[in-house]
C-alpha positions as protocol buffer text, in pm:
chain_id: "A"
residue {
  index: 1
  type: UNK
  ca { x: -3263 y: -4444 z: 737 }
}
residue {
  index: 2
  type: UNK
  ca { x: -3001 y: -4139 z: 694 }
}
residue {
  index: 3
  type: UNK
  ca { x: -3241 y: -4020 z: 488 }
}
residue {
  index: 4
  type: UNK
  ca { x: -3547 y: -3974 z: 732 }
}
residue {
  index: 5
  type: UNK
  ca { x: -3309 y: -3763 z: 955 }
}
residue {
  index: 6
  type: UNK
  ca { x: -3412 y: -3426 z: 767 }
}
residue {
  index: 7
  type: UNK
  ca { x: -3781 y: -3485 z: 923 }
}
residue {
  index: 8
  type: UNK
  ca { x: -3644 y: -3415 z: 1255 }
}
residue {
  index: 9
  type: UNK
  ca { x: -3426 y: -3149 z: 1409 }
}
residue {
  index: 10
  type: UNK
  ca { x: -3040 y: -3186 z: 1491 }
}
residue {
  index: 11
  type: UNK
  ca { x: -3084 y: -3133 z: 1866 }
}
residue {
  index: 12
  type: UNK
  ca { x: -3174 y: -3366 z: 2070 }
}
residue {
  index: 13
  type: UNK
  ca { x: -3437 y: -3383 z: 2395 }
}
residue {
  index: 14
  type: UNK
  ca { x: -3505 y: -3667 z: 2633 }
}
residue {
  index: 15
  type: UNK
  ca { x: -3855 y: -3837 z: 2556 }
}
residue {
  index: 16
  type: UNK
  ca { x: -4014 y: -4053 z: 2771 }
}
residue {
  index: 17
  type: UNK
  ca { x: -3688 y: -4120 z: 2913 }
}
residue {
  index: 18
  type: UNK
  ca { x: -3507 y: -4203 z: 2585 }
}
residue {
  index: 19
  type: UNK
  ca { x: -3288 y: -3910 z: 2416 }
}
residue {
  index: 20
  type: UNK
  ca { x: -3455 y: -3854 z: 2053 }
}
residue {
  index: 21
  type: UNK
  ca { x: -3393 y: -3579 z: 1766 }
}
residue {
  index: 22
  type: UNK
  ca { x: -3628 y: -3222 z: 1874 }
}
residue {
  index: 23
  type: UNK
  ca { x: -3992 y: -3250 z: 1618 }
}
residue {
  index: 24
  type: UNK
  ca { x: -3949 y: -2996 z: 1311 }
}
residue {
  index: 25
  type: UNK
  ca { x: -4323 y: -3028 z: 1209 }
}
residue {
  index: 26
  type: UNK
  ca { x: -4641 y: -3087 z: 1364 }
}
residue {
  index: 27
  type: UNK
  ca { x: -4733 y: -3396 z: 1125 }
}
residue {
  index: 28
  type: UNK
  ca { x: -4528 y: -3721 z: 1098 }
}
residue {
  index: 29
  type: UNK
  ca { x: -4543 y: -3991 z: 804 }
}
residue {
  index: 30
  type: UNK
  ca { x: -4615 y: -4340 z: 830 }
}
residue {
  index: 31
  type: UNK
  ca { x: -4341 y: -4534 z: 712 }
}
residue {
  index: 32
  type: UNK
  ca { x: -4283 y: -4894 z: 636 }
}
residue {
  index: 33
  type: UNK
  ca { x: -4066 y: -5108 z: 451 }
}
residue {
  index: 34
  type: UNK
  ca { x: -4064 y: -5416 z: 224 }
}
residue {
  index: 35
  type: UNK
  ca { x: -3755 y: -5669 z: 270 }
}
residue {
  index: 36
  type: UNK
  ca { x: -3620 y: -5918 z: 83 }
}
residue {
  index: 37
  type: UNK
  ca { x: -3552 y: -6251 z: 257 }
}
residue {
  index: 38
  type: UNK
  ca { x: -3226 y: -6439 z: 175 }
}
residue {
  index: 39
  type: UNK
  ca { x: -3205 y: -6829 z: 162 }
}
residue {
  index: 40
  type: UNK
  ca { x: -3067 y: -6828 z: 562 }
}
residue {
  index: 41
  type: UNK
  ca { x: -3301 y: -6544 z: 706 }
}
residue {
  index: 42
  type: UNK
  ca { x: -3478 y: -6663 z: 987 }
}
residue {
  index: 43
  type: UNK
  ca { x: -3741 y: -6513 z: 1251 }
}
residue {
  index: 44
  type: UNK
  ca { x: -3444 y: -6396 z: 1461 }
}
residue {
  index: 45
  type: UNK
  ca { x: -3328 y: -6186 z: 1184 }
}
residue {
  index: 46
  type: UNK
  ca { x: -3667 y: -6056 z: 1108 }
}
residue {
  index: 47
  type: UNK
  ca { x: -3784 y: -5986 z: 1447 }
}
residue {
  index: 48
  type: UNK
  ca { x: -3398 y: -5746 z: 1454 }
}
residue {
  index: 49
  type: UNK
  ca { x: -3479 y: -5576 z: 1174 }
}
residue {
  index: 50
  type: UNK
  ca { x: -3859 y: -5465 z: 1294 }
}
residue {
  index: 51
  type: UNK
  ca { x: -3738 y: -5363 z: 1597 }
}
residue {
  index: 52
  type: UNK
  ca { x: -3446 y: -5156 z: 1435 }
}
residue {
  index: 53
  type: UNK
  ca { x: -3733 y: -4991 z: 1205 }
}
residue {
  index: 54
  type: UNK
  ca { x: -3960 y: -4959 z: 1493 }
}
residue {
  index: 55
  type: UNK
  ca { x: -3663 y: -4768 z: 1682 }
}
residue {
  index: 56
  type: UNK
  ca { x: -3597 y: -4573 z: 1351 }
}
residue {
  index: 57
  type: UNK
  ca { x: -4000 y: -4444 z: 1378 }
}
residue {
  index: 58
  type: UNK
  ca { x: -3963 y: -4356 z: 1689 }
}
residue {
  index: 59
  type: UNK
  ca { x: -3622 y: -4154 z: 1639 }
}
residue {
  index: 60
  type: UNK
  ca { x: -3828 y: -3934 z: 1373 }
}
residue {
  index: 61
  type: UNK
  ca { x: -4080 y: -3896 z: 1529 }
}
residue {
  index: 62
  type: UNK
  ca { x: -4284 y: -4125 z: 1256 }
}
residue {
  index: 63
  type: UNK
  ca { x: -4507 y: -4451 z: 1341 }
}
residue {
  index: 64
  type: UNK
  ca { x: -4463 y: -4779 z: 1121 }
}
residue {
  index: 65
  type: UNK
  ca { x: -4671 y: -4883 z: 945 }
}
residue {
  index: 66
  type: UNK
  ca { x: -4588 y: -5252 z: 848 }
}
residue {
  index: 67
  type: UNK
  ca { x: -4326 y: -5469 z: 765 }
}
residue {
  index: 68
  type: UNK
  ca { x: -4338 y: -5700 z: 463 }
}
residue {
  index: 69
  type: UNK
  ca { x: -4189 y: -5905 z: 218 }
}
residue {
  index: 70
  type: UNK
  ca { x: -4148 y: -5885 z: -114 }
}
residue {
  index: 71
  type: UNK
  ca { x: -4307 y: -6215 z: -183 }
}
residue {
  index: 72
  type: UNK
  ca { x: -4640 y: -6092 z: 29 }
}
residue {
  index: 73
  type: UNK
  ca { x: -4884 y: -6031 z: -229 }
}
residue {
  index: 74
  type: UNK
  ca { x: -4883 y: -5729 z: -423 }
}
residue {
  index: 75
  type: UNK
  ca { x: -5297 y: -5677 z: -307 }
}
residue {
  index: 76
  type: UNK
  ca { x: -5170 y: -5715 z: 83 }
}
residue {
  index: 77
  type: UNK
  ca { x: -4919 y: -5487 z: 45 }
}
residue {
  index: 78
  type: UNK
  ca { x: -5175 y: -5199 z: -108 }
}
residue {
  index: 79
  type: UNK
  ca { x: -5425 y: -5322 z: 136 }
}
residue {
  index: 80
  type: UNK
  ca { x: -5143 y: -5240 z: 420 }
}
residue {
  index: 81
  type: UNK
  ca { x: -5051 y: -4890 z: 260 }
}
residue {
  index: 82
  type: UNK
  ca { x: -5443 y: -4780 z: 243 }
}
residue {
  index: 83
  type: UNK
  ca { x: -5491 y: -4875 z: 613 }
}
residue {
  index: 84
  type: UNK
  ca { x: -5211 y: -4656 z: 746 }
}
């Protein structure tokens, strides 16, 4: 996520009554992430770690696009890239 920070500019500016990181561009990506459960992950864990990437999008100023596994079919996971 350190790495999305570049899309966005240092300073910061209150949005919609949240502080976020000032737009650089006009355009955003849409980005979203395949996870890897372990043996003891449960829907807890996985409804954290959407809303942490959900936050991230927000933070730079990008929308997500989806959240998968890397078990979720290979054909899902192009159908859910095409889409967004």
């Amino acid at each position: 996520m350190d790495r999305n920070i570049p899309l966005v500019h240092p300073h910061l500016e209150e949005v919609d009554g949240e502080v976020h990181h000032k737009k650089r561009y006009d355009k955003y990506p849409v980005i979203s992430f395949l996870l890897e459960k372990e043996s003891f992950t449960d829907a807890e864990d996985i409804a954290i770690a959407t809303e942490i990437f959900r936050r991230e999008a927000i933070n730079v100023r990008a929308s997500l696009g989806f959240v998968r596994f890397i078990e979720t079919p290979v054909e899902e996971v192009i159908h859910a890239i095409d889409i967004h």
